[in-house]
C-alpha positions in Angstrom: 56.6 -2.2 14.2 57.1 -2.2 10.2 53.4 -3.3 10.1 51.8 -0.8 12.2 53.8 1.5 10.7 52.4 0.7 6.9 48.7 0.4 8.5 49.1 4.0 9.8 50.8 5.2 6.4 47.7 3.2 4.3 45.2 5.4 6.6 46.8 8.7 5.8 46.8 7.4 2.0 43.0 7.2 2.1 42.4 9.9 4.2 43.8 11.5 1.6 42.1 9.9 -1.3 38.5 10.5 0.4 39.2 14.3 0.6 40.8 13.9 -2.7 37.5 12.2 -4.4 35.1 12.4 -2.3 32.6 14.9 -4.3 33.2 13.2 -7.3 32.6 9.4 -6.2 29.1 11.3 -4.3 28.4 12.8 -7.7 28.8 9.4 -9.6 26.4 8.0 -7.2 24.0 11.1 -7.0 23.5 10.3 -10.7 23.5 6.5 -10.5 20.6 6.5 -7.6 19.1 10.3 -7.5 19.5 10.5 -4.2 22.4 12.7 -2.7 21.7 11.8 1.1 22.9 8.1 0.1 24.9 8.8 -2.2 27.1 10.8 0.5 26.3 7.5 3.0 27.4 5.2 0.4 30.9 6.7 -0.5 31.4 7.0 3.3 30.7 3.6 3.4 32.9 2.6 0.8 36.1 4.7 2.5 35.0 2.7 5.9 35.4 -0.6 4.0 38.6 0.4 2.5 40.0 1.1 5.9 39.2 -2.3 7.4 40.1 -3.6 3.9 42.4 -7.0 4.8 44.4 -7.3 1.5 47.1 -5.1 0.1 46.3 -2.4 -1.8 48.6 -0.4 -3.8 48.3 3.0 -4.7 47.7 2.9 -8.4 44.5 0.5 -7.5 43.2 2.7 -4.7 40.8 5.0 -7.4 39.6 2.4 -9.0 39.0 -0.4 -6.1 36.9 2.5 -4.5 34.9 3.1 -7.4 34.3 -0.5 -7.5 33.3 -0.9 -4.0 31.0 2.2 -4.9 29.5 0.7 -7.5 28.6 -2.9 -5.9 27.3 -1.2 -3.1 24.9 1.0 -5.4 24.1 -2.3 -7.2 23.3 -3.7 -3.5 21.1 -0.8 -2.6 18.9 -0.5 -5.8 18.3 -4.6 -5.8 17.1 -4.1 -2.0 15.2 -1.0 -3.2 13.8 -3.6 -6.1 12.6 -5.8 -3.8 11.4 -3.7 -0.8 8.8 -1.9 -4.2 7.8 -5.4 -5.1 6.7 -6.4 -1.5 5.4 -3.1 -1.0 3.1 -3.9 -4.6 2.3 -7.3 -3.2 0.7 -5.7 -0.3 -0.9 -3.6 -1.5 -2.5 -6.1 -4.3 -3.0 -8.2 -0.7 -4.6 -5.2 0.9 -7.0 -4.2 -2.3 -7.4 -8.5 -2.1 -9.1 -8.4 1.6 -10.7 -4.9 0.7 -12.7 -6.2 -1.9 -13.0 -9.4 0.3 -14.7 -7.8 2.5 -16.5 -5.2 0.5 -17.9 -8.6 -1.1 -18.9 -10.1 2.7 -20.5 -6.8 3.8 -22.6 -6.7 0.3 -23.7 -10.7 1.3 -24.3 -9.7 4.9 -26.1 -6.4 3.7 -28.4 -8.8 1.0 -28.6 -11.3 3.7 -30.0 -8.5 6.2 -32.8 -7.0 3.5 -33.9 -10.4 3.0 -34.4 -11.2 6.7 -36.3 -7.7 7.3 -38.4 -8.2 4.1 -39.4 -11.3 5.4 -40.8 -9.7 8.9 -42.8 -7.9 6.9 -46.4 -8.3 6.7 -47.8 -9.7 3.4 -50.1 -7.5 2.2 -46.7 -4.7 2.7 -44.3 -7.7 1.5 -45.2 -7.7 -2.2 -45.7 -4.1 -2.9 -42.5 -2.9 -1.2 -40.7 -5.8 -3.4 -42.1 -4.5 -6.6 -41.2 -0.8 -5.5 -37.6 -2.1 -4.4 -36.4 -4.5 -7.3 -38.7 -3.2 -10.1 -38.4 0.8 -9.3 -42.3 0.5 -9.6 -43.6 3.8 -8.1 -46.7 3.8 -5.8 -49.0 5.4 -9.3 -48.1 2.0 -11.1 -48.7 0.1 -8.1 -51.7 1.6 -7.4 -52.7 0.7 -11.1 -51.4 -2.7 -11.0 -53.2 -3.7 -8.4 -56.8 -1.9 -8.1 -55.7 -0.7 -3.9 -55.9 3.2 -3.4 -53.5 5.7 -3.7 -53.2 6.2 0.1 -53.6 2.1 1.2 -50.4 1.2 -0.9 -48.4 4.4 0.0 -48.9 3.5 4.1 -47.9 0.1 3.4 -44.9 0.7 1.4 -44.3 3.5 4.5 -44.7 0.5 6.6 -42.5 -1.9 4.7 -39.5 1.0 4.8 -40.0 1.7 8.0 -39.2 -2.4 8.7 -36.5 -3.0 6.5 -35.0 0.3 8.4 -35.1 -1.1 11.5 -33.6 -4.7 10.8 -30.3 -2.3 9.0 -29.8 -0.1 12.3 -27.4 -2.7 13.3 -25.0 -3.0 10.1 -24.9 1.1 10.7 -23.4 1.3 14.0 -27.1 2.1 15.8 -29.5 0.3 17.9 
């Protein structure tokens, strides 16, 4: 009965000290953590521990045991916060990691796909699209380079182009 009694007597004591310090134990942890939403479900939390709380306390330790459960659990919440932003960076290093990935396999498979289309091409088209393609040689200094007319090397690059298009239809979504 004497124990109940004292059980019942510690809950009115901090029910008491919760309305009593309540707004300042939220303010302490508004400006530990920045955020007033867990601040307010922190110092809830700490007067939800104190009630459950299996050793005495005495009423000249109540403040300051409160404020210490406050401030281990702030100290629990910014470590998990710590680690949940340095996962979070991980993944995204991980995610730029496979991006570039495969950026750098769609480049390959891209190369690999010009090199099978300029390979269907007919000679005579073959060597004068590859000049105009890696060289940037336009279809004047082609024209000069090799002695061919104007119009001859300007349908055969338009033949060449119109190859290699054909073989990338595929890497574009089209067929």
């Amino acid at each position: 009965m004497n124990n109940t009694h004292s059980t019942q007597a510690l809950h009115h004591l901090i029910a008491a000290h919760y309305e009593a310090h309540r707004d300042e134990m939220v303010r302490y942890a508004s400006a530990v953590t920045g955020d007033i939403m867990l601040s307010e479900d922190l110092v809830q939390e700490v007067f939800l521990r104190l009630l459950s709380w299996s050793h005495p306390i005495m009423i000249s330790t109540l403040r300051p045991l409160a404020f210490t459960i406050l401030r281990r659990l702030i100290a629990d919440c910014q470590r998990r916060r710590h680690v949940k932003e340095h996962y979070q960076e991980m993944m995204m290093q991980q995610a730029e990691c496979a991006t570039s990935l495969s950026s750098s396999l769609l480049m390959g498979e891209l190369k690999e796909r010009i090199e099978q289309a300029l390979r269907r091409v007919p000679q005579p088209c073959h060597c004068l699209y590859r000049l105009h393609l890696f060289y940037g040689m336009g279809t004047g200094e082609l024209t000069n380079i090799t002695g061919l007319p104007y119009r001859t090397v300007e349908r055969r690059l338009g033949k060449a182009r119109k190859e290699v298009r054909q073989a990338l239809l595929p890497l574009r979504g089209c067929s």
